[in-house]
Phi, psi and omega in degrees: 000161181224184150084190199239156174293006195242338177303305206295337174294308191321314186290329160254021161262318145318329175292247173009287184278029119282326158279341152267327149004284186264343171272314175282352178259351163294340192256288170343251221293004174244359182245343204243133175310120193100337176288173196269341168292343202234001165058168189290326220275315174116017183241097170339099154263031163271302181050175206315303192302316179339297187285353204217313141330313168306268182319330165306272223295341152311318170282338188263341155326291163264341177307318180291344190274299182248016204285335199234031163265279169257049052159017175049066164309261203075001192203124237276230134093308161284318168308320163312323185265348171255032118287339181257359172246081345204025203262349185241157159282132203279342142337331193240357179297321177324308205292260187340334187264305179308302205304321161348284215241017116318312187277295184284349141314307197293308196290322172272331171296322188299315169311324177276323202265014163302307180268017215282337162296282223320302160328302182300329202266000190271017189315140156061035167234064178260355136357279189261003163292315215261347149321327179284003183237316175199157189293186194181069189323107194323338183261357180075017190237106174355324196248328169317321166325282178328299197306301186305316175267014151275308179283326178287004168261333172309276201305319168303276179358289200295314165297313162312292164339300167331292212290330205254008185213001169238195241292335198277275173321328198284349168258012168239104144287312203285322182319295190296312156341305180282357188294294179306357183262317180294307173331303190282325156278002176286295199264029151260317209259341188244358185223348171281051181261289163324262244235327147134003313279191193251319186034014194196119184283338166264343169289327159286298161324248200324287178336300194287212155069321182293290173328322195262328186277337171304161123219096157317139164284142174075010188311338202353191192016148131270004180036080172272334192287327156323309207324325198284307211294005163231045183245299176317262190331279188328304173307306180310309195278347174299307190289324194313290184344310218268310173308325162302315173255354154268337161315298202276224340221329192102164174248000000 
């Protein structure tokens, strides 16, 4: 990383609010009515890969924008775990998580006022509304969530460590960029089926608190009672991950 601390929060506060950018408006435009992935009839031709193709290039976006800035966290689950596995200084963890879950704010109000028809045209779906902002386990049930978005951010940690600290990548920086962009679309399309996922406590978070205080049309529910399990799992599972490849390989 470079530049002074006050670069590195801007940058991951613009990362962030470009990985919601591009995830949540992939879900806006293949789930909201009238749009050009979803037509006026209401039948996605965006699907699933549409939306898992978003979320990579949010990601894979700022890592090329900001990876040698703030090492593009974006996401408060990886600072927490590589603070507890001894690799960011816990001094800056605060300052990095506002900035987070600043950026995901900022990044979801562009997303509303991009869709904000979209939304009125949208009737007796509030659902597939509160899907453009945050997640939600498809069985409706807390600990499938839970189970789920703890081994899929377990499973980032553990790759994310990889790409960027071993023997191949760590001399491909640019490479590796496109890796986590590839990473994150694997595991929305082969581990996002419960839940969607969520792997980033701010990418969920800040979006819902938008979803409760707005009033999106036809929105209903913001499901708080849900909220936790992709705030929780995702920390839990950043640290195991991170940990687990700093234990075999080292840091």
């Amino acid at each position: 990383m470079s530049g002074t601390w006050m670069s590195r929060y801007i940058a991951e506060f613009f990362g962030t609010a470009i990985l919601v950018i591009l995830g949540n408006g992939a879900v806006s435009n293949s789930f909201l009515n009238g749009t050009t992935a979803n037509g006026k009839d209401g039948q996605s031709n965006g699907g699933w890969n549409f939306i898992a193709w978003g979320f990579g290039f949010g990601v894979m976006l700022p890592a090329m924008l900001f990876g040698s800035i703030s090492g593009n966290h974006i996401n408060p689950a990886i600072t927490l775990g590589e603070a507890t596995c001894g690799i960011f200084p816990w001094s800056h963890v605060i300052q990095y998580i506002v900035a987070q879950m600043l950026g995901a704010i900022f990044g979801q109000l562009l997303v509303v006022a991009i869709y904000w028809i979209y939304f009125k045209n949208t009737p007796n779906s509030e659902s597939k509304i509160l899907a453009c902002f945050s997640t939600g386990d498809t069985m409706g049930s807390k600990w499938n969530g839970f189970i789920s978005e703890l081994i899929d951010t377990a499973i980032l940690g553990f790759i994310a460590m990889g790409l960027y600290r071993g023997m191949f990548f760590k001399q491909s920086i640019d490479i590796a960029n496109i890796g986590i962009g590839l990473v994150i679309t694997a595991l929305v399309m082969a581990g996002g089926g419960p839940t969607g996922p969520a792997l980033n406590p701010a990418r969920d978070l800040g979006p819902r608190i938008i979803h409760a205080i707005l009033p999106i049309p036809n929105k209903g529910s913001s499901n708080w009672e849900y909220s936790w399990v992709p705030v929780v799992a995702p920390i839990l599972g950043a640290i195991i991950g991170i940990g687990m490849y700093k234990f075999s390989f080292g840091l």
